[in-house]
N, C-alpha and C positions, 0 to 999 in steps of 0.2 A: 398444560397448554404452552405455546410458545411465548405467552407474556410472562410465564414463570422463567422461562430459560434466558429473556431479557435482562430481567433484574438481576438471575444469576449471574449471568454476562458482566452488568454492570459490577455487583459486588466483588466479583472474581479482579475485575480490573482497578476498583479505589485497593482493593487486598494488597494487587502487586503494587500503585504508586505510594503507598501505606510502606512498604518491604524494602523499596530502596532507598525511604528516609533514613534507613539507619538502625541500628538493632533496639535502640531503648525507644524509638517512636514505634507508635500504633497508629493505625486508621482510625478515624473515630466511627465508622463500620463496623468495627470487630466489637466493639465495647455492649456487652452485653445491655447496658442502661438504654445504650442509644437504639439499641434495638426495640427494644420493647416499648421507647418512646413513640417509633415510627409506627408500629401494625397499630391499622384501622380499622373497622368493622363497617359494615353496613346497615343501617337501616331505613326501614317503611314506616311510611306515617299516613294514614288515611283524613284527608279533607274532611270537616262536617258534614259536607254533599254528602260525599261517599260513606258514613257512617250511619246517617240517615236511610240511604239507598240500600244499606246493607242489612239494616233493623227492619225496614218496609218488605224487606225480599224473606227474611225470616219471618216473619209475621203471613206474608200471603205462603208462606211451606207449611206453617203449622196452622192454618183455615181448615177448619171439616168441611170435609166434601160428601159427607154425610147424607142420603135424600137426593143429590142432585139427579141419580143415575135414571131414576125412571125420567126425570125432566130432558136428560140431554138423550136418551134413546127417544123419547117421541118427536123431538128435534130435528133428530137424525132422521125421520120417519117422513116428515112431514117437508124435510128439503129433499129425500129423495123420490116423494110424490111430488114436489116440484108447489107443493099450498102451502110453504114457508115464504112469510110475506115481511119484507124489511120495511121497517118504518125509520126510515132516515132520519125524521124530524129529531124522535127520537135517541137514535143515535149520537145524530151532532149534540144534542144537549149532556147526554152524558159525557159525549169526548170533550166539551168544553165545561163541563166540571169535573173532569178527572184533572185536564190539564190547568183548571184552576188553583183547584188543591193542592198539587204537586208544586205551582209556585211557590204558595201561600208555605208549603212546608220546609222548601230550600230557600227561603227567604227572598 
């Protein structure tokens, strides 16, 4: 990438003002120690959030889904007869304990 040919750039040019101190001076560029001082590495570090998020997402991969198939084919049957009948009430109570829970889990 061209931010490697940067640094080249850079190093090439402490080399030459390193070159016309004089022949028994060196850069402190060239000196193997000081190299190996400077390389850094990268790392990730995942939040609690996101370790939790990520044990919960494995957990609902590995759920048996075992039995459900006759439940969600009659499902399917009965929204495309149009006598699938939503009970909101319902609904909302479970969305407001799912989003319960989920607080109570990321504290």
């Amino acid at each position: 990438m061209a931010i490697n040919n940067i640094n080249n750039l850079a190093n090439n040019r402490l080399q030459n003002t390193g070159s016309s101190l004089g022949a028994n001076t060196k850069p402190a560029t060239s000196s193997p120690d000081n190299r190996a001082a400077t390389v850094r590495t990268d790392s990730v570090s995942l939040t609690n959030e996101a370790q939790q998020l990520q044990q919960m997402q494995k957990n609902l991969n590995s759920a048996s889904t075992t039995g459900n198939e006759s439940r969600v084919e009659s499902l399917k049957k009965a929204v495309a007869n149009g006598e699938y009948q939503v009970n909101s009430e319902a609904v909302a109570k479970k969305m407001f304990s799912f989003e319960s829970n989920l607080d109570k889990l990321l504290g």
